[in-house]
Structure formats: structure tokens, C-alpha cells
C-alpha positions in Angstrom: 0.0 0.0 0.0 1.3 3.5 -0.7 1.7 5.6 2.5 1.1 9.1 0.9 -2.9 9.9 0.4 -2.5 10.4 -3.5 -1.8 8.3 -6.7 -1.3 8.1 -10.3 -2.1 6.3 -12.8 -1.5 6.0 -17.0 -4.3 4.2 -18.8 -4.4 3.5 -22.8 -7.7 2.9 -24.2 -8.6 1.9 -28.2 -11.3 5.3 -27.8 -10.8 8.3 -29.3 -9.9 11.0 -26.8 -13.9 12.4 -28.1 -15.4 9.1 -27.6 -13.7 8.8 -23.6 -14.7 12.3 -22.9 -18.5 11.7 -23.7 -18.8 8.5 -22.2 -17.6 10.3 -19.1 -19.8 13.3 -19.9 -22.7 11.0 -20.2 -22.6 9.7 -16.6 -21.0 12.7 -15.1 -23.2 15.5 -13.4 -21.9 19.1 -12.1 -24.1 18.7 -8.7 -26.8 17.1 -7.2 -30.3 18.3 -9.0 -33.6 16.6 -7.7 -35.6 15.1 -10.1 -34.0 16.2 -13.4 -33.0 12.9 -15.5 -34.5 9.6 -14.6 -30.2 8.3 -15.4 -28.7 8.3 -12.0 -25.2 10.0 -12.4 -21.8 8.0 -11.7 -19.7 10.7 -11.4 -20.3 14.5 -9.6 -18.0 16.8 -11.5 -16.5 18.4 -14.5 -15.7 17.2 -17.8 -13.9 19.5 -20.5 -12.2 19.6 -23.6 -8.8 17.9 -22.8 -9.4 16.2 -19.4 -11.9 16.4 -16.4 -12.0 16.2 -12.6 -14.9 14.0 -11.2 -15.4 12.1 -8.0 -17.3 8.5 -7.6 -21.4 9.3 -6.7 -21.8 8.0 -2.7 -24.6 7.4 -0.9 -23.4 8.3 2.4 -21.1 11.6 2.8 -17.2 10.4 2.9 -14.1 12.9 3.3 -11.6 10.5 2.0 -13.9 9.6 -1.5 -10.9 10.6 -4.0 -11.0 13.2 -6.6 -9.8 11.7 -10.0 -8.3 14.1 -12.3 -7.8 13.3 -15.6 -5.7 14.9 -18.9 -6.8 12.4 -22.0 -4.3 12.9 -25.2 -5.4 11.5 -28.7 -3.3 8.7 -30.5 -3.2 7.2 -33.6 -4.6 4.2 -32.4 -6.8 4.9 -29.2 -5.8 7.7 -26.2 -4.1 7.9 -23.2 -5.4 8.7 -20.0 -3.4 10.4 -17.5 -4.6 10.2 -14.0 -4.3 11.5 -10.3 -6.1 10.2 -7.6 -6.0 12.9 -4.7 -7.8 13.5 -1.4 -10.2 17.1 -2.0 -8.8 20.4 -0.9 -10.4 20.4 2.1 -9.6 17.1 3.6 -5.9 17.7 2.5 -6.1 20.9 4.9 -8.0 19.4 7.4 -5.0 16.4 7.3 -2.1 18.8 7.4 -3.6 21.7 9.7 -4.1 18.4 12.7 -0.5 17.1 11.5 0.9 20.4 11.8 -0.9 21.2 15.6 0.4 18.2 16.5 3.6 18.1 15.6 4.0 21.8 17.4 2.4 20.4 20.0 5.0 17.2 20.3 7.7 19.6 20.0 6.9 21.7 22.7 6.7 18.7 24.8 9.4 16.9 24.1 12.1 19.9 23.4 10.3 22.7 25.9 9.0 21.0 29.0 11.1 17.8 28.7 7.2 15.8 28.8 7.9 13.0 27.0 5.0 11.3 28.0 2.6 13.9 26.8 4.7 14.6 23.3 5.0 11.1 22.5 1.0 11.0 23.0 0.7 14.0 20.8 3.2 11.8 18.4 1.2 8.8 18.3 -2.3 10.8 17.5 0.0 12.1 14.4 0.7 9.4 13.4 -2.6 7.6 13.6 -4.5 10.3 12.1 -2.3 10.6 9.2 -2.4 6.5 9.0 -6.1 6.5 9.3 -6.7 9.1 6.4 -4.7 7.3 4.1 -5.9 4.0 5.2 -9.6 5.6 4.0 -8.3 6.8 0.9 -7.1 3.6 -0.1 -10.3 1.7 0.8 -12.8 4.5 -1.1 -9.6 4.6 -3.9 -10.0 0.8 -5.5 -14.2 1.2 -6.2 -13.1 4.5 -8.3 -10.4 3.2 -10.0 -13.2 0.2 -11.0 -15.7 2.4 -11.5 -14.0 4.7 -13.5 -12.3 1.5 -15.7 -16.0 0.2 -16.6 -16.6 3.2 -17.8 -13.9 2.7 -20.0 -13.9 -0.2 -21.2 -17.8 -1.5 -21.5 -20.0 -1.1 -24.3 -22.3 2.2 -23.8 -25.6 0.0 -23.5 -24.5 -1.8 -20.6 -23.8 1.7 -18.5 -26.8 2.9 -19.8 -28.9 -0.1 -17.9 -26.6 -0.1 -15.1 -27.2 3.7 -14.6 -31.6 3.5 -14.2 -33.2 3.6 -11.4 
């Protein structure tokens, strides 16, 4: 397992880069909109000219669900899909601000009141919250990546009755 709460990833599919881009288009929505299509979305995002940035539809609210940005370049014989998988903004500031209090905090313990019990608690919650938020990532990251790779690969009239309600 990777230790750092990001990936990446080069895919090569026999689509055109038009053909990848509106498959993704079709099952992608900007935000949540009650009862506009009777198609339930796969994707929340955006989807452009030359790549998107999307993020797996969840029933239940997650802060490690991985945003999957994507650049797609044309080939003679197909495209190539470059990926990241990151955590969102937030949860990345969220993950640093607490690694960052803590490790003050650890400092002060250890270097200003020589409390080495109390900084190597404040050490240990470091280091589990940072293990726990990339442990999360990595468990909402493989569904994505499967997700995202059905997409793909599958034949446009199997997402279509995969996607009704």
C-alpha cells in the first residue's frame, strides 16, 4: 500500500480521446439536482475539452472519496489517459492543519517541557491520524479506479442499464 494519500495512474484505451470524454460526460453531473433525468449520475464533476476532474457518486457523505483528475491525449490508435487520484482540498487541509498542531504540539513537549510522555502522545495521535486518512483513501480509492475503468472499457448499452433507477 502507498503511504502518501494520492496516486497516479497511465491508462491507454482503443477510444478516441472524443469518444472517452462523452462517455464520461454522459454519466457525469456538475451537482446534485432533484428530479431532473430519470439516469442516476456515476460521477459528480466536471468534464472538458482535454481532461476532467470527477469524484465516484456515494450514498453516504465520505471525506476520503478521491477526486480523480484526468488529462486524455489523442493517439493514432486509441488515447491515453493520464490520472491522479488525490484526497479534496479540504480534507488535505483538514489532514495537514491536525499534523501540523500536532507536531508543534510534540515539539513543545518533548524539546520545551522535557514531557515526554505527553509529546510522544501527541506523536502517536499524528501518526494515527495521518495512517487513518490514508488507510480511508485507499479503501474508497479501488471502487473509483473500478468504476471509472467500466466506464472505459464497456460497451455504452451496458452503462446505460446499469445507470436507471
Amino acid at each position: 500500500m502507498n503511504w502518501l494519500p494520492f496516486g497516479r495512474e497511465t491508462l491507454v484505451s482503443a477510444l478516441s480521446k472524443e469518444e472517452v470524454l462523452d462517455r464520461l460526460a454522459a454519466v457525469t453531473r456538475v451537482t446534485r439536482a432533484e428530479g431532473l433525468p430519470e439516469l442516476r449520475p456515476l460521477f459528480y464533476g466536471q468534464v472538458e475539452e482535454h481532461g476532467f476532474r470527477i469524484s465516484r457518486v456515494i450514498e453516504k457523505g465520505d471525506n476520503f472519496l478521491p477526486l480523480l483528475l484526468g488529462k486524455v491525449e489523442d493517439t493514432p490508435r486509441g488515447s491515453i489517459l493520464f490520472l491522479r487520484y488525490q484526497l479534496f482540498s479540504i480534507t488535505r487541509f483538514f489532514l495537514w492543519f491536525w499534523t501540523g498542531i500536532l507536531s508543534g504540539f510534540s515539539l513543545f513537549f518533548f524539546l520545551g517541557s522535557q514531557q515526554f510522555l505527553q509529546g510522544g502522545i501527541c506523536l502517536s495521535l499524528m501518526g494515527l491520524n495521518y495512517a487513518l486518512a490514508v488507510f480511508f483513501f485507499h479503501r474508497q480509492l479501488l471502487p473509483s479506479k473500478k468504476l471509472f475503468q467500466e466506464v472505459i472499457n464497456f460497451p455504452s448499452s451496458s452503462l446505460e442499464s446499469s445507470r436507471k433507477l
